[in-house]
DOKOLSE-943425 format. One record per residue (C-alpha): x, y, z; residue in one letter; residue number from 1. Coordinates in pm, 1 decimal, always signed. Example, Ala and Ser with C-alpha at 12.3 -4.5 7.8 and 13.67 -1.06 7.14 Angstrom:
DOKOLSE-943425
SITE        X        Y        Z marro nulum
SITE  +1230.0   -450.0   +780.0     A     1
SITE  +1367.0   -106.0   +714.0     S     2
***
This chain:
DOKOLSE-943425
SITE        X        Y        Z marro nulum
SITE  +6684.4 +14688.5  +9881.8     X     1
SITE  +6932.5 +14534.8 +10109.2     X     2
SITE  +7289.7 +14599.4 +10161.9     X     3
SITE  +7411.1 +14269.6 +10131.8     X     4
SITE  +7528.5 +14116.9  +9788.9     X     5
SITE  +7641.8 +13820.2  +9806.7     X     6
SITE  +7524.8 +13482.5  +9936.2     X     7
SITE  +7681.3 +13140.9 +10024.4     X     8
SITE  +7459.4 +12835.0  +9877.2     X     9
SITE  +7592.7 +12505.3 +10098.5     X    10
SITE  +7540.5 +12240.8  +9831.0     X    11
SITE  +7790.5 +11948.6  +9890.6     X    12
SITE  +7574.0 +11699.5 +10066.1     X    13
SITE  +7452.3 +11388.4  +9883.2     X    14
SITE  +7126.3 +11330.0 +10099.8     X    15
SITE  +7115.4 +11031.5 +10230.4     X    16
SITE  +6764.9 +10963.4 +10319.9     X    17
SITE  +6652.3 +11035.4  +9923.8     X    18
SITE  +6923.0 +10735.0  +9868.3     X    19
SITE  +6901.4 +10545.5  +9577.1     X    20
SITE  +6763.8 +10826.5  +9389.9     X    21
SITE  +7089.2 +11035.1  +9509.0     X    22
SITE  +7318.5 +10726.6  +9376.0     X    23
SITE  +7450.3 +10967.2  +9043.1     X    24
SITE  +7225.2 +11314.2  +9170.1     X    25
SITE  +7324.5 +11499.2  +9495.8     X    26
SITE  +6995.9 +11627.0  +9639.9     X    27
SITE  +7017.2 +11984.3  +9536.8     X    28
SITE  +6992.0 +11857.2  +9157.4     X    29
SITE  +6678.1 +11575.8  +9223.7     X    30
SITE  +6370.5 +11759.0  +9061.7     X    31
SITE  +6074.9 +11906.3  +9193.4     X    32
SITE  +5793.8 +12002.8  +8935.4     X    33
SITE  +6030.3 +11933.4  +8709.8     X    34
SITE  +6329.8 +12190.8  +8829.6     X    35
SITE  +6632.2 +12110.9  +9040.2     X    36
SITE  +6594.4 +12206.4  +9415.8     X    37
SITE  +6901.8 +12440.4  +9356.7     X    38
SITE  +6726.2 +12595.8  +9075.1     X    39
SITE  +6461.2 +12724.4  +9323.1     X    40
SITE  +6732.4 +12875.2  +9569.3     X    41
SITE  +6925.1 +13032.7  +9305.9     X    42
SITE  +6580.1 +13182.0  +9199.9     X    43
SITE  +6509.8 +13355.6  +9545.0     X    44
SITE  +6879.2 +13469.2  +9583.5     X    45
SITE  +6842.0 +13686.2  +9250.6     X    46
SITE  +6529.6 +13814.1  +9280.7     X    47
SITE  +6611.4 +13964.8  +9652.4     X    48
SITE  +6910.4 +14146.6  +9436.6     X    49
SITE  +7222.9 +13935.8  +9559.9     X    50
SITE  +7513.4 +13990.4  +9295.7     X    51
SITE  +7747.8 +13782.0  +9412.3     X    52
SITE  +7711.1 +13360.2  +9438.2     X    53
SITE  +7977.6 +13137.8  +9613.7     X    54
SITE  +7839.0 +12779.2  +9578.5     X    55
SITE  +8023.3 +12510.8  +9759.9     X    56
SITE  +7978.9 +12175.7  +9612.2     X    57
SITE  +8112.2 +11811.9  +9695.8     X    58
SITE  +7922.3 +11567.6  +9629.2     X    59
SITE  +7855.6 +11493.9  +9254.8     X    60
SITE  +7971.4 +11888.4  +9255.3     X    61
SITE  +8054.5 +11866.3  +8888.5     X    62
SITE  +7619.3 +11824.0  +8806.0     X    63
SITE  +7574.5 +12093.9  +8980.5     X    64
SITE  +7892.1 +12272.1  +8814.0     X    65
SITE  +7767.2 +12178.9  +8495.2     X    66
SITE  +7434.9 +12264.5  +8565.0     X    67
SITE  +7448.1 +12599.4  +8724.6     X    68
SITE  +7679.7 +12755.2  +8435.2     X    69
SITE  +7429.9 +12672.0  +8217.1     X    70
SITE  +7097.3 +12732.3  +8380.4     X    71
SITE  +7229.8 +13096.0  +8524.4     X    72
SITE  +7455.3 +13243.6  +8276.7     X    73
SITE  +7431.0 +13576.1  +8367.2     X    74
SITE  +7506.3 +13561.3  +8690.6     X    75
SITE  +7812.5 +13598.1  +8853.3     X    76
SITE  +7890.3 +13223.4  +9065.7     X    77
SITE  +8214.4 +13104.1  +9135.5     X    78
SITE  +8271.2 +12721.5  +9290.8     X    79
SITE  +8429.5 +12613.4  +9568.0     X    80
SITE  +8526.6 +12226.2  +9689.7     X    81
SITE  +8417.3 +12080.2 +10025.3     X    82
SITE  +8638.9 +11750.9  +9956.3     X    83
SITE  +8516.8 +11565.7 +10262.8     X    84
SITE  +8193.6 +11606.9 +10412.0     X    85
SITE  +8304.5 +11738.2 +10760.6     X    86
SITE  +7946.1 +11962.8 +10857.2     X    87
SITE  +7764.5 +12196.7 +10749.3     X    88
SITE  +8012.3 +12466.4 +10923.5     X    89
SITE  +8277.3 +12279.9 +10759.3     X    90
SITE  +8162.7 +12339.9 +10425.3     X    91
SITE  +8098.5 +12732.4 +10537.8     X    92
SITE  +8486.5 +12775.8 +10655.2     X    93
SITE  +8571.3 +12661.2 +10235.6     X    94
SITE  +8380.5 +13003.3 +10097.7     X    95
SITE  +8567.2 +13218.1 +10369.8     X    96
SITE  +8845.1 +13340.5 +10100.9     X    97
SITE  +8596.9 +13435.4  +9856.1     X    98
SITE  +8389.6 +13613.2 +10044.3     X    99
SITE  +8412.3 +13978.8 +10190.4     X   100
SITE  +8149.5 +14187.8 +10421.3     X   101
SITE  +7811.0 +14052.5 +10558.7     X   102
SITE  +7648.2 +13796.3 +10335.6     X   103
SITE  +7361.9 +13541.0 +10340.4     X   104
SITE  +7406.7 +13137.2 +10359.3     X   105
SITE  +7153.4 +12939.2 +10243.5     X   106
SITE  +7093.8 +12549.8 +10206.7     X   107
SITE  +7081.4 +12436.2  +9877.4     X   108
SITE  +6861.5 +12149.6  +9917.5     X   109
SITE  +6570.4 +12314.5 +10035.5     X   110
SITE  +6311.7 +12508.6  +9870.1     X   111
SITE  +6316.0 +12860.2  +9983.8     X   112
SITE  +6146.5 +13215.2  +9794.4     X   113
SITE  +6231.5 +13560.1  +9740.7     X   114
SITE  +6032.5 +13627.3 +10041.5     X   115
SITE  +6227.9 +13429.2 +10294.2     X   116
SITE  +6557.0 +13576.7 +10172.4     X   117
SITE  +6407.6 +13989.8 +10183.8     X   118
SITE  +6299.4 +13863.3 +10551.5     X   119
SITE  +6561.3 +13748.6 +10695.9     X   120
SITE  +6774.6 +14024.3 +10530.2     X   121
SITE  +6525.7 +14316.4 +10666.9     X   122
SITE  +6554.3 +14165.7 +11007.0     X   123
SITE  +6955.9 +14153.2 +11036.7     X   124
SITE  +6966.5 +14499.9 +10911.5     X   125
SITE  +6708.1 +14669.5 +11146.6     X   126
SITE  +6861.8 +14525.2 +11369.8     X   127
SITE  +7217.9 +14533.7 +11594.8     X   128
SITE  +7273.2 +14177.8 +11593.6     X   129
SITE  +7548.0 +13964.7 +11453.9     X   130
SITE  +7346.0 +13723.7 +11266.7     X   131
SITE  +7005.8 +13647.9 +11165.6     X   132
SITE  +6822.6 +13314.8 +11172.1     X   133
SITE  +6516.9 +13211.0 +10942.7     X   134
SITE  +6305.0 +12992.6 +11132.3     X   135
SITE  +5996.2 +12812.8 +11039.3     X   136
SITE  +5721.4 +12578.5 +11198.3     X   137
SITE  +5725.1 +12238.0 +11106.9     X   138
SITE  +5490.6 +11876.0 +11173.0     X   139
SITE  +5837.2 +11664.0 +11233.4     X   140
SITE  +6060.1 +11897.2 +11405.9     X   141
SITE  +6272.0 +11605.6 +11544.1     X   142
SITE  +6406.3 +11600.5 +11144.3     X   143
SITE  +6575.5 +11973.7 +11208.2     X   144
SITE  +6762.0 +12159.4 +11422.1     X   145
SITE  +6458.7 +12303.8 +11696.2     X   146
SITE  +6529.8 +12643.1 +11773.3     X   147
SITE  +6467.0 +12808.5 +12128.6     X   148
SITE  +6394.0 +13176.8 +12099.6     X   149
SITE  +6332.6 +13423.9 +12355.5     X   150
SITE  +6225.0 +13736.3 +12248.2     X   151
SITE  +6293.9 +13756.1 +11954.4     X   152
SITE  +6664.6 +13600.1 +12017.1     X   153
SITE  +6846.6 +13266.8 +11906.8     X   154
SITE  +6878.6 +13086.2 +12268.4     X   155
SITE  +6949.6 +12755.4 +12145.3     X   156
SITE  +6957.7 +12529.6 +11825.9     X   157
SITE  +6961.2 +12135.7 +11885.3     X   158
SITE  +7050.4 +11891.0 +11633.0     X   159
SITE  +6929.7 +11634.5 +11757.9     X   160
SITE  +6606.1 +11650.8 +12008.6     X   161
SITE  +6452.9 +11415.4 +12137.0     X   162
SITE  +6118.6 +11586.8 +12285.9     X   163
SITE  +6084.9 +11948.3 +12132.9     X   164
SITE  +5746.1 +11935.4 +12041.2     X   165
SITE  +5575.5 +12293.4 +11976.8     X   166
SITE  +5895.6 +12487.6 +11882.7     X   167
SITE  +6025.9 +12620.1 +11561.5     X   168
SITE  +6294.3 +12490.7 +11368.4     X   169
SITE  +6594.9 +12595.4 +11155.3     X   170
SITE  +6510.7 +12704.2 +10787.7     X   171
SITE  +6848.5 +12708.1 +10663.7     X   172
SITE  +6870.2 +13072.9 +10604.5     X   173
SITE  +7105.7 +13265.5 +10739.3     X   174
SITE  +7283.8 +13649.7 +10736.9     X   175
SITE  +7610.8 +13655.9 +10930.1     X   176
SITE  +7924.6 +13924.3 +10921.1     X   177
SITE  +8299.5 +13805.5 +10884.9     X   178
SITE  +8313.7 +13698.1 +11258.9     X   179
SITE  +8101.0 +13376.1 +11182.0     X   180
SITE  +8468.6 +13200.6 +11046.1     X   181
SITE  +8649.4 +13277.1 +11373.6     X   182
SITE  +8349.5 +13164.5 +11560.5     X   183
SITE  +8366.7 +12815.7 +11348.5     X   184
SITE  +8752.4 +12831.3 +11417.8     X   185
SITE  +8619.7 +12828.4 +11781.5     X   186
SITE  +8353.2 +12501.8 +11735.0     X   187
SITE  +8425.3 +12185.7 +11863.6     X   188
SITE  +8320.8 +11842.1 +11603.2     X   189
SITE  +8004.9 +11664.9 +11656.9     X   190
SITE  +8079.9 +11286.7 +11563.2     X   191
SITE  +8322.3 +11444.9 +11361.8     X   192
SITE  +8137.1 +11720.9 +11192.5     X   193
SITE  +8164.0 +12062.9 +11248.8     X   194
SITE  +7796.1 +12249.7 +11205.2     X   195
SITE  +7732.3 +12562.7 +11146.0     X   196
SITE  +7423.1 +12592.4 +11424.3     X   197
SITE  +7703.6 +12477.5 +11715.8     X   198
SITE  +7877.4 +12877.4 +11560.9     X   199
SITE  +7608.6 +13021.7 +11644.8     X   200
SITE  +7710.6 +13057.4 +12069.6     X   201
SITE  +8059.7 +13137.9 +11961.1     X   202
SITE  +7922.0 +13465.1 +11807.5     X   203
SITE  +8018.1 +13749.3 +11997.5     X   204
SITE  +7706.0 +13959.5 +12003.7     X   205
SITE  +7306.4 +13865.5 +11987.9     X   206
SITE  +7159.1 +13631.3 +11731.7     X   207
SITE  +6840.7 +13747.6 +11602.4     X   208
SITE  +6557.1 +13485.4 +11450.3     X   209
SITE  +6299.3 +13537.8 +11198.4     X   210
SITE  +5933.8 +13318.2 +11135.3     X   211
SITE  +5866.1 +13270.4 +10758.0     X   212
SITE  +5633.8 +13045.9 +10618.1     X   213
SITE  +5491.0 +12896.0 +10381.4     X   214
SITE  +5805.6 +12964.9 +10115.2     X   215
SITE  +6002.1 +12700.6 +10326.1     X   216
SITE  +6018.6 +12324.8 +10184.3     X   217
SITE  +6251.3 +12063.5 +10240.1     X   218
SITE  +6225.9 +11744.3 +10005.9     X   219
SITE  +6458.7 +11489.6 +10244.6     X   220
SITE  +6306.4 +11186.6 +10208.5     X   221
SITE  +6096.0 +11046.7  +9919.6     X   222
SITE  +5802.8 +11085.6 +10058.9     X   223
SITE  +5867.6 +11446.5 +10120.7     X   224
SITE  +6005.8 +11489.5  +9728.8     X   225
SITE  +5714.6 +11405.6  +9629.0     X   226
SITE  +5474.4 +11628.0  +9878.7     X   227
SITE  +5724.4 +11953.3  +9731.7     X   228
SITE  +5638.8 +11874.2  +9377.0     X   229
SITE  +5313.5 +11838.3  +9416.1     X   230
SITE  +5259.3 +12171.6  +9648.3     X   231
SITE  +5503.4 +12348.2  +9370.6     X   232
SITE  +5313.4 +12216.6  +9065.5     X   233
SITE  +4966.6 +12361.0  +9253.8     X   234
SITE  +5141.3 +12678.1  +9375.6     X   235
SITE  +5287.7 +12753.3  +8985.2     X   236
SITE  +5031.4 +12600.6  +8769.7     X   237
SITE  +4691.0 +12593.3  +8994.1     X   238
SITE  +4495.6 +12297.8  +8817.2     X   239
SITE  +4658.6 +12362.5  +8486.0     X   240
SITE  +4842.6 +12147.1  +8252.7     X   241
SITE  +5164.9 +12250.4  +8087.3     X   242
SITE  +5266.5 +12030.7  +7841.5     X   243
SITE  +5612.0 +12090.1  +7620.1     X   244
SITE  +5585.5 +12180.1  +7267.5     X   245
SITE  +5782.1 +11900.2  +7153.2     X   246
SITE  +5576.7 +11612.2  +7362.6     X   247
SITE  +5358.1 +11366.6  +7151.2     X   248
SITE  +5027.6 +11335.6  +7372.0     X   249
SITE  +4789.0 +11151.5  +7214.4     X   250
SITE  +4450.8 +11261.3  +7127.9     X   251
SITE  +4253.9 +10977.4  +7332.1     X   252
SITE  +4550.7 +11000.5  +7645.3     X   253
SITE  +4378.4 +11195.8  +7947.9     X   254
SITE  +4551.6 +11435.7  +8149.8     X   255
SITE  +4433.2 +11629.4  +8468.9     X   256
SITE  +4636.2 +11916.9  +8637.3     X   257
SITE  +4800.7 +12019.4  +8768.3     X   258
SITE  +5052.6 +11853.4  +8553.2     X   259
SITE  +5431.5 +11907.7  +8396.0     X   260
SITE  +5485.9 +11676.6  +8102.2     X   261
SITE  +5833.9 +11819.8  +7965.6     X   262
SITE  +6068.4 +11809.8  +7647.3     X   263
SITE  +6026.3 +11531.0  +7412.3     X   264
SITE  +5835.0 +11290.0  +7574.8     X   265
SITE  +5553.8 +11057.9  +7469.3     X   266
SITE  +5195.4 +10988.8  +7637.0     X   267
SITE  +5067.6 +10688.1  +7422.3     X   268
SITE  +4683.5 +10573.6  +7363.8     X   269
SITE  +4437.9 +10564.2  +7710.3     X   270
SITE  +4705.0 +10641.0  +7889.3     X   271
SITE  +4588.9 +10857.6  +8214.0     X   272
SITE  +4828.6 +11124.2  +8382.4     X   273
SITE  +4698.8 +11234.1  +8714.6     X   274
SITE  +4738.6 +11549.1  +8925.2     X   275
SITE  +5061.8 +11588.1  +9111.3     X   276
SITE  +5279.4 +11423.7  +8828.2     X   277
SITE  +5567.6 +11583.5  +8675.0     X   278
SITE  +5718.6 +11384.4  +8366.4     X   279
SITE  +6090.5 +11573.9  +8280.0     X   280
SITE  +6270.7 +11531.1  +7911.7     X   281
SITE  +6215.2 +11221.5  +7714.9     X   282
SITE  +5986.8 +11047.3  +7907.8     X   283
SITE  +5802.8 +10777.1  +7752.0     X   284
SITE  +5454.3 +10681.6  +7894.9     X   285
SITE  +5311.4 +10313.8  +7706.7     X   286
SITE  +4888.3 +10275.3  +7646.0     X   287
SITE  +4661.2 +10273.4  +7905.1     X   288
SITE  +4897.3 +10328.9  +8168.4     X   289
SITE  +4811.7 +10542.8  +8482.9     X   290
SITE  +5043.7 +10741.6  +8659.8     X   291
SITE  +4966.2 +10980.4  +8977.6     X   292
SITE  +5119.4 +11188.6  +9166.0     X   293
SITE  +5435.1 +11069.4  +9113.0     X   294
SITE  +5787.2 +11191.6  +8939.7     X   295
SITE  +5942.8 +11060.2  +8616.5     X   296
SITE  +6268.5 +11145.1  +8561.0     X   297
SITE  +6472.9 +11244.9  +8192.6     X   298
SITE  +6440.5 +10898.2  +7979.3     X   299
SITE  +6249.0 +10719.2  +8198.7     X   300
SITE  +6024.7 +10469.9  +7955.6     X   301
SITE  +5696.7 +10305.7  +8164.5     X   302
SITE  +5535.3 +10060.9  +7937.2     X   303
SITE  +5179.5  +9971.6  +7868.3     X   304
SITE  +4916.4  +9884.7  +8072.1     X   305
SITE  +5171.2 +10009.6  +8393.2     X   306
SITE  +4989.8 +10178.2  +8786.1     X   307
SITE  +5261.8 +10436.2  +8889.0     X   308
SITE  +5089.2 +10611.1  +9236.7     X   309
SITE  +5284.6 +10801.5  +9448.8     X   310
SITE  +5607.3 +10649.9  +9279.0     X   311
SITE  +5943.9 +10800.5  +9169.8     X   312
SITE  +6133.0 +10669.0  +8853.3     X   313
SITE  +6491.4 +10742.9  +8786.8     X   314
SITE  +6672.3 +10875.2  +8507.7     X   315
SITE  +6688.3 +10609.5  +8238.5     X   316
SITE  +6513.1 +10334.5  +8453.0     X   317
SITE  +6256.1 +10100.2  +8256.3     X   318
SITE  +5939.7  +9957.3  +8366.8     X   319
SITE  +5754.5  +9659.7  +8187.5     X   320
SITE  +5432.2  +9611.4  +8037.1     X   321
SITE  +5167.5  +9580.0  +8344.1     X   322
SITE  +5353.1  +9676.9  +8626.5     X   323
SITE  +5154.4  +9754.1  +8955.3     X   324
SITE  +5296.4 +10014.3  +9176.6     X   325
SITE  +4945.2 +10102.5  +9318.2     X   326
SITE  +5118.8 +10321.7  +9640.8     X   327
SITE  +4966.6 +10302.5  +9947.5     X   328
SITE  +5132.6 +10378.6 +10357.7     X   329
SITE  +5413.9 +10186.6 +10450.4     X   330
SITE  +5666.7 +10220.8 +10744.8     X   331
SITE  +6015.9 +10257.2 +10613.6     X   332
SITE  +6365.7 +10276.2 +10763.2     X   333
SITE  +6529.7 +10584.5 +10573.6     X   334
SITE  +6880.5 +10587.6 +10710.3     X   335
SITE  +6909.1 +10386.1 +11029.2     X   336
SITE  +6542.1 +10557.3 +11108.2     X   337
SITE  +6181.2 +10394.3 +11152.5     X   338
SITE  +5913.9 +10629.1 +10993.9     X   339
SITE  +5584.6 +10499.0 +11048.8     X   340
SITE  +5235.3 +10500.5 +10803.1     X   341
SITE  +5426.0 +10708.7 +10494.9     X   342
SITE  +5247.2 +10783.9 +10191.5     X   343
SITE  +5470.2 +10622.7  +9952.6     X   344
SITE  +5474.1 +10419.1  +9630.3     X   345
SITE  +5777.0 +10222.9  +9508.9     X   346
SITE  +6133.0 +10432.4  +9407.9     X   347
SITE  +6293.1 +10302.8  +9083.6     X   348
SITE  +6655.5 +10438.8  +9077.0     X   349
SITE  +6868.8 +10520.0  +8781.2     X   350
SITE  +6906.7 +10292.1  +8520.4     X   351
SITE  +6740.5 +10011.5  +8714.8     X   352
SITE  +6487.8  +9761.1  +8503.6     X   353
SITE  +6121.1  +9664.6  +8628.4     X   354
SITE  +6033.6  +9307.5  +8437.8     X   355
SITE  +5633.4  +9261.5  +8258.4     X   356
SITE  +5380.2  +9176.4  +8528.2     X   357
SITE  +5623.0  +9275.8  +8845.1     X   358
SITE  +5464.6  +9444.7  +9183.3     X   359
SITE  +5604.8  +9716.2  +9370.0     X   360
SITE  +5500.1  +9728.1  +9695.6     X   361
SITE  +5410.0 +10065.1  +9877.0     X   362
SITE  +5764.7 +10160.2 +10042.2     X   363
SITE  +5946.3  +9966.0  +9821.0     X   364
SITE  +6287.1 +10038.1  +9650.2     X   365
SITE  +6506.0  +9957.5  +9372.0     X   366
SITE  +6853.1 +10048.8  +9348.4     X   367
SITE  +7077.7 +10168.7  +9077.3     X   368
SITE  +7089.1  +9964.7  +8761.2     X   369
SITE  +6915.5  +9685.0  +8913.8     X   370
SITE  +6713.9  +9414.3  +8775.8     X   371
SITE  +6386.6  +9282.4  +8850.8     X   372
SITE  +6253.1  +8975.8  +8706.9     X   373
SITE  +5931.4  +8936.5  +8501.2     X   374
SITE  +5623.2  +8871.7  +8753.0     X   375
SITE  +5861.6  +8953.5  +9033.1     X   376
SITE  +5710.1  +9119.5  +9335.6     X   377
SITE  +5959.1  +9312.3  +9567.3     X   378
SITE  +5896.5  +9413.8  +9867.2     X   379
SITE  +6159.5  +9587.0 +10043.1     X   380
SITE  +6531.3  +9704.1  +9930.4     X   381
SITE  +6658.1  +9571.7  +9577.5     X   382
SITE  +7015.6  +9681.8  +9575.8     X   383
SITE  +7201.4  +9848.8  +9348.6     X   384
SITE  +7301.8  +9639.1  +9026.1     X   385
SITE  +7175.4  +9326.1  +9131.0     X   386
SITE  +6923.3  +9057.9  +9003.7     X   387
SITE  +6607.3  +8960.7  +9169.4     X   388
SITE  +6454.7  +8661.3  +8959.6     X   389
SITE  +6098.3  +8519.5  +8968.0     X   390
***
C-alpha cells in the first residue's frame, strides 16, 4: 500500500466540446453506463487506499457538490472554488492550503481505475523523482498533451502539436510533492491559462512517466461519450442486461445486452433496446421504438414508433411520435475544430422538444430547451431555446 493519502480531483471545467449536453452538467457529472464520469475517479482513488479528497470545482460546482456528498458519504472530501477558469495549474494552486505532503492529482473528467492510480503511485515511490506522470497511447493524440520520454523520463509535454504522431500522451494522472505550487508560482500563462503540464520543467529534480492502459478513457466529445459507455457497459456487464427493479418493461419489448435500463423507467409494447444503450432514472421509451447504442438521460420521454442510433438525449428533453435519428458518419466542428467521418447520431440537450415525424440528421444538434417543429428535419446546430418551424 502506498504512502500517499490524499489526492487532488481537478473538476471545474465545463467541457466544451460535449456542449450542449454540458449547458446545466459540467463534464465530470455527464453519464457513462449510467454513472457520472467523477463517480468512476472517485472509485479508483478509494480503492488504491487514498483517505483524503480535495475536489476543486467551478463550473456547475454545486452538481458536483451536491452529488459527491451524497454518492460518497463516508469518505472524507472537502471542496474548493476555482472561480475563473484560468488552467488546469490554476485550478491546482486553489487545493494548495488544504493539502500537506506528496499527493496524487487526477482529472475528473476522465475515466481512470484502481490500476492506473496503484501504478503511477508504485512508480513515484520506487523511485527518486519529484513527480510521476501516467501516460497512455492514444488514436488522436493531437486531442492531448503528447508526451516525449526518454528513458523512462518526462522530456517534454505539448499542448498543442501539430505532428506528434507515434508518441504517448498525458493521462491526467499525476503524484507530485509540495514543490509542484512554487513551480506553478514559477509558470508563465498560455493565452491566459496557467497549465499544470508547463510545471512540470519548473520542477527541480527528474520527472518520471508511467504507460497504463486500457483503464484510461476520456469521453470529450459526443462521439467519444458514447464509445466510453458502451466499452464500460461491455467491460461491467459482458452481454448482460441489468434492468432496475422499479422499471416497467413490457413482456413483448426486446432487449439485447449489454444494456442499463435504470430507476423508474418505462419500455412500452415492441419497443427494441439495443446493445450499447444506457437508459438512467425515469426514462420513458413509447411502442415500437428502437433505440441503439445511444444514452438517455433522467426523464427523458421518446415516443412511439421513434429510431434513436448512436444518439444522446438530455435530461428532460422530449421526442415525438416517429422520429428518425437513424445515426450514421458525419464531419462536425466541435469547438472551432473540423473532425472528419464521426460515428454520430443527433444530440438532444436538456429540456429541448423533438416535434412527431421530425429527422435528425447524423451530427446533428439541438440545444437547450429548444424547439423543433412537427416534420421538421434539422440538420446542423439548433440553438439553445429557440424555434425551428416546419
Amino acid at each position: 500500500m502506498s504512502d500517499v493519502r490524499e489526492a487532488v480531483v481537478l473538476a471545474a471545467g465545463e467541457g466544451r466540446r460535449l456542449r450542449p449536453l454540458t449547458k446545466y452538467l459540467p463534464k465530470p457529472m455527464l453519464p457513462v453506463a449510467n454513472r457520472p464520469v467523477v463517480d468512476y475517479v472517485l472509485d479508483a482513488l478509494v480503492e488504491s487506499g487514498i483517505e483524503r479528497i480535495v475536489v476543486v470545482v467551478g463550473y456547475r460546482g454545486d452538481r458536483i457538490q451536491t452529488h459527491l456528498t451524497a454518492a460518497y458519504p463516508d469518505v472524507d472530501i472537502e471542496f474548493v472554488q476555482q472561480p475563473s477558469r484560468l488552467g488546469s495549474g490554476h485550478a491546482l494552486m486553489q487545493a494548495a492550503s488544504a493539502i500537506d505532503g506528496d499527493f496524487l492529482v487526477v482529472n475528473g473528467d476522465s475515466i481512470i481505475d484502481s490500476e492506473i492510480v496503484a501504478s503511477t503511485l508504485g512508480r513515484y515511490e520506487s523511485t527518486e523523482s519529484t513527480a510521476t506522470v501516467a501516460v497512455a497511447h492514444s488514436d488522436t493524440p493531437e486531442e492531448y498533451g503528447v508526451v516525449i520520454t526518454d528513458r523512462g523520463l518526462i522530456a517534454d509535454i505539448d499542448e498543442h502539436p501539430v505532428e506528434r504522431e507515434g508518441y504517448v500522451v498525458n493521462a491526467g494522472v499525476y503524484v507530485f510533492d509540495s514543490s509542484v505550487f512554487d513551480a506553478l508560482d514559477q509558470t508563465d500563462p498560455w493565452q491566459g491559462e496557467i497549465r499544470l503540464t508547463d510545471a512540470i520543467e519548473h520542477l527541480d529534480g527528474p520527472v518520471t512517466s508511467i504507460l497504463v492502459n486500457g483503464g484510461w478513457l476520456d469521453p470529450s466529445t459526443p462521439w467519444q461519450l458514447l464509445s466510453v459507455s458502451e466499452a464500460l457497459l461491455g467491460r461491467h456487464y459482458g452481454s448482460d442486461v441489468y434492468i432496475a427493479d422499479s422499471a416497467r418493461v413490457h413482456e413483448s419489448a426486446v432487449i439485447e445486452g449489454p444494456v442499463v435500463i435504470g430507476k423508474d423507467c418505462d419500455v412500452g409494447p415492441g419497443a427494441v433496446i439495443r446493445p450499447g444503450t444506457c437508459l438512467q432514472d425515469n426514462v420513458h421509451v413509447g411502442a415500437n421504438t428502437v433505440v441503439e447504442r445511444s444514452i438517455l438521460s433522467t426523464d427523458a420521454h421518446v415516443g412511439a414508433n421513434v429510431l434513436l442510433r448512436d444518439s444522446v438525449v438530455g435530461s428532460g428533453a422530449r421526442i415525438g411520435d416517429c422520429v428518425a435519428s437513424p445515426g450514421g458518419r458525419a464531419d462536425i466542428v466541435v469547438d472551432g475544430r473540423l473532425y472528419t467521418d464521426r460515428r454520430i447520431g443527433s444530440i438532444v440537450a436538456d429540456r429541448a422538444t423533438v416535434g412527431a415525424n421530425a429527422t435528425l440528421t447524423a451530427g446533428s444538434s439541438v440545444g437547450a430547451e429548444a424547439t423543433i417543429g412537427a416534420g421538421v428535419v434539422v440538420d446542423g446546430t439548433v440553438r439553445e431555446k429557440s424555434e425551428v418551424a416546419a
